[in-house]
N, C-alpha and C positions, 0 to 999 in steps of 0.2 A: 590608397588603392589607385588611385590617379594615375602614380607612376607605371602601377602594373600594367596599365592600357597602355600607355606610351611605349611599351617597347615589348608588346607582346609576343611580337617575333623572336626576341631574345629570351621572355620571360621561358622559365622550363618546370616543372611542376614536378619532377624526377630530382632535379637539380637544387631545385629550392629546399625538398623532402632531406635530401643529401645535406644539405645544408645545417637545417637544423638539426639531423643529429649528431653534425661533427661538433658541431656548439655544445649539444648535450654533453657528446664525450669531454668538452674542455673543460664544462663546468666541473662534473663528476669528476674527472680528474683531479683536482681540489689545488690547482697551482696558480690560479688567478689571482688576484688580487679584488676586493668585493668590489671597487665603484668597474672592474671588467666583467666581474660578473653580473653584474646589473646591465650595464649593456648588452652583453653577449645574449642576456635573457629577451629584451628588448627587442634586438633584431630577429631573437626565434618567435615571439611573440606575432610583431608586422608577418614575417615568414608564412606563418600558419592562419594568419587572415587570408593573407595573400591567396593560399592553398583552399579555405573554405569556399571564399566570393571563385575562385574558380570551376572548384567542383557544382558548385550550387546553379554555375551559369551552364555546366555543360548538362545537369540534369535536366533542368530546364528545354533546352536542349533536345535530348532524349525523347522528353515526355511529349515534347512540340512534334518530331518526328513519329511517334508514335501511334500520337492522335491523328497525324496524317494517313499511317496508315491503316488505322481501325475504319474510315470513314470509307463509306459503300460508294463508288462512280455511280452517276445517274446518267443514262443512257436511252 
């Protein structure tokens, strides 16, 4: 997940989604050969990390703004 920070302006979470399931369709497709579909399974696998630790950090996120806004000004 290292790298996903490293280029997060690159990283895209549409794109990566995108990703994985043109992988799926290759698998399902059934024209690999097995040591490609182990890989190809591999980089959907990193993908879909990639895709969790994101969403997880944008809820976060969320919840950080929202606790901002529940909290009363003291005046």
């Amino acid at each position: 997940e290292r790298g996903m920070k490293r280029n997060q302006s690159k990283w895209s979470y549409e794109a990566t989604v995108a990703e994985i399931e043109a992988i799926i369709t290759q698998i399902e497709a059934g024209e690999l050969n097995l040591e490609e579909v182990f890989e190809r399974f591999n980089t959907a696998v990193n993908h879909l990390q990639q895709c969790e630790t994101f969403l997880q950090e944008r809820r976060q996120q969320m919840t950080l703004l929202i606790e901002k806004l529940g909290e009363e000004p003291e005046f």
